[in-house]
Each structure stands twice: as C-alpha cells, then as structure tokens.
C-alpha positions in Angstrom: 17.9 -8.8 36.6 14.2 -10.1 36.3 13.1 -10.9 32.9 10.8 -8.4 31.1 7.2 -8.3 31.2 5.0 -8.1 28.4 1.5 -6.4 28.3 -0.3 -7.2 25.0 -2.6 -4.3 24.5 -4.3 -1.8 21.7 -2.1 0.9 20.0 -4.4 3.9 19.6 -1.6 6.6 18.7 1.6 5.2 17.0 4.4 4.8 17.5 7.7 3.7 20.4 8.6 5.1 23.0 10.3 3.9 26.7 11.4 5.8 29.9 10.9 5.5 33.4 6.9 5.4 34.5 5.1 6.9 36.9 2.2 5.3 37.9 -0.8 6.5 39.8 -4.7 4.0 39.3 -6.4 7.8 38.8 -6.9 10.3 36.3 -5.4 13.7 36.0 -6.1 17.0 34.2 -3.5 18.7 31.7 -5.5 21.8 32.6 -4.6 23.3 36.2 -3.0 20.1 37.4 0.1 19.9 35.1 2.5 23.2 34.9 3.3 23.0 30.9 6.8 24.8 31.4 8.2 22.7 33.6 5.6 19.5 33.3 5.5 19.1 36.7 2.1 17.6 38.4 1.2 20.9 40.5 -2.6 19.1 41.9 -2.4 19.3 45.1 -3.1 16.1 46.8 -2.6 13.8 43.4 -0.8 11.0 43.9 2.1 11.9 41.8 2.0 16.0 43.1 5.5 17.4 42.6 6.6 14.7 39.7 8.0 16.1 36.2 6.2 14.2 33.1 8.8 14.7 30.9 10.6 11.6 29.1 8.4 9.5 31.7 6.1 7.0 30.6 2.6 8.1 32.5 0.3 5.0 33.1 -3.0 6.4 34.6 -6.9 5.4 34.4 -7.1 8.4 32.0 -6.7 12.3 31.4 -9.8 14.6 32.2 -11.5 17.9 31.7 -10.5 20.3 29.4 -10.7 20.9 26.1 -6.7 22.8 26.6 -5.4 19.4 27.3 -3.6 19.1 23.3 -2.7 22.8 24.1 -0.7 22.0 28.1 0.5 18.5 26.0 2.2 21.0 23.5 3.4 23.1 25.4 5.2 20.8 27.6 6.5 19.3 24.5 7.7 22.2 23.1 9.9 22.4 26.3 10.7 19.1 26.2 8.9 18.0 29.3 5.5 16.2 28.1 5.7 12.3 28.7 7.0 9.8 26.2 4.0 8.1 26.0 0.7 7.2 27.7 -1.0 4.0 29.0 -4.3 4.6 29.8 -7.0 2.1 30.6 -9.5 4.3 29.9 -9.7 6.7 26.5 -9.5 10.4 26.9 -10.5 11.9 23.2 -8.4 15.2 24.0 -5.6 13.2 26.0 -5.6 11.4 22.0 -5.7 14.1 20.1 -2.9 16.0 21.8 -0.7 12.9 21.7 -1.6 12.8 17.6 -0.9 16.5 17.0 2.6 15.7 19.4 3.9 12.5 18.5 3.2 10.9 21.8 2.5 7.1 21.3 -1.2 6.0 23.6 -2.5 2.9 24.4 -5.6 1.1 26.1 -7.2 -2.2 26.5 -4.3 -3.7 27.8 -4.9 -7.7 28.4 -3.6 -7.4 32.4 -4.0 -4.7 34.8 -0.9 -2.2 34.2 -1.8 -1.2 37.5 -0.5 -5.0 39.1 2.5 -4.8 37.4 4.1 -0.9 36.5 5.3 0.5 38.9 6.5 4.0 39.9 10.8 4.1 38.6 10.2 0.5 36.5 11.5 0.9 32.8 8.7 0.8 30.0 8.9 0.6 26.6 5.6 1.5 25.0 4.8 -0.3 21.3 1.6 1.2 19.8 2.7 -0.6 16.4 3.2 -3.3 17.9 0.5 -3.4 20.4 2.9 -4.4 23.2 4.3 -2.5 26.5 7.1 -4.2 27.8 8.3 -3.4 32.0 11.1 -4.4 33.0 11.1 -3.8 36.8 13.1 -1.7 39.0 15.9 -3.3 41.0 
C-alpha cells in the first residue's frame, strides 16, 4: 500500500471527516445540479453526472449560484446523502454556510493542487482542526 499523502491546508468549517472522493477541477450548483433526496449529481454533462455525494468527500474548484444551496445541503443531509466534507480551492459563502448549519467540515488554500493528487475512489480524511487532508490512494 502507498504511504499517505498529506495536504497542509486552511480549515474554514470544523471538524473530521474521511470517505471516498470524487473529484472533478470545476464547480457545481446545489441548486438544479444535485437531486437533495437521493444526492445524486443530475447536471447533465458535469463531470461527475450520475455520482451520489453522500459519505463522499467532494474536492471541486467550488459550489455556485444559489442562495438554496444550505437548503439542497440540508436536505441531502437530512437523508443522509450530502458529502462528508468539502475541499474547495475556491470559497463559496453559501457552500460555507450550509456546511456550518450541517456539520460538514470545508477547507481551502490547500499548499498543493488537490487536483494533482485526489483522485476519483482515493480515501480522504479531511482535518479542518487540524488543517490537514490526508489521501491515501486507490489501489
């Protein structure tokens, strides 16, 4: 097994969390792209179209559009298919918020590309206290 990877980077919402990530160097909208029931990525076209976020680790350049996105992020919590965390390199205020109001650690400014190293099915573990992500890649 290859040794883990560490990612230093900034904790902006507390907290730990791993799972598998899914990975995609673009943004995507909680509003019309993600199905809150089932948390599955329903934009057609998006790189990760057809993929469930729940207990995933989502690593994307950000969240856009709506002001709904804490609403769809509580949703798909409430049915137990949000992500476990988020690694954005770029900050979404509403992506933030919803992950406050859920309990979904978030974190930026990483000090590598995560898009270099995550990839798509590689185990994360996400440290917002810590300021750390930690990949350990996929066989």
């Amino acid at each position: 097994m290859a040794e883990p990877i560490e990612i230093r980077c900034r904790g902006l919402v507390k907290g730990r969390a791993e799972g598998e990530a899914l990975v995609a160097p673009t943004t995507l909208s909680f509003w019309g792209e993600v199905d809150p029931m089932s948390g599955r990525i329903i934009a057609r076209g998006h790189p990760l179209e057809g993929e469930c976020l729940g207990g995933k680790v989502l690593v994307i350049q950000s969240t856009k559009g709506s002001s709904a996105t804490p609403l769809v992020m509580g949703l798909a919590h409430q049915e137990g298919n949000a992500p476990r965390a988020l690694v954005n390199t770029d900050v979404d205020c509403l992506a933030a918020l919803g992950c406050v109001v859920n309990q979904i650690p978030m974190v930026t400014d990483m000090d590598r590309d995560p898009f270099e190293i995550i990839e798509t099915g590689d185990h994360v573990l996400v440290d917002a206290d810590e300021q750390k992500i930690v990949v350990t890649k996929k066989t």
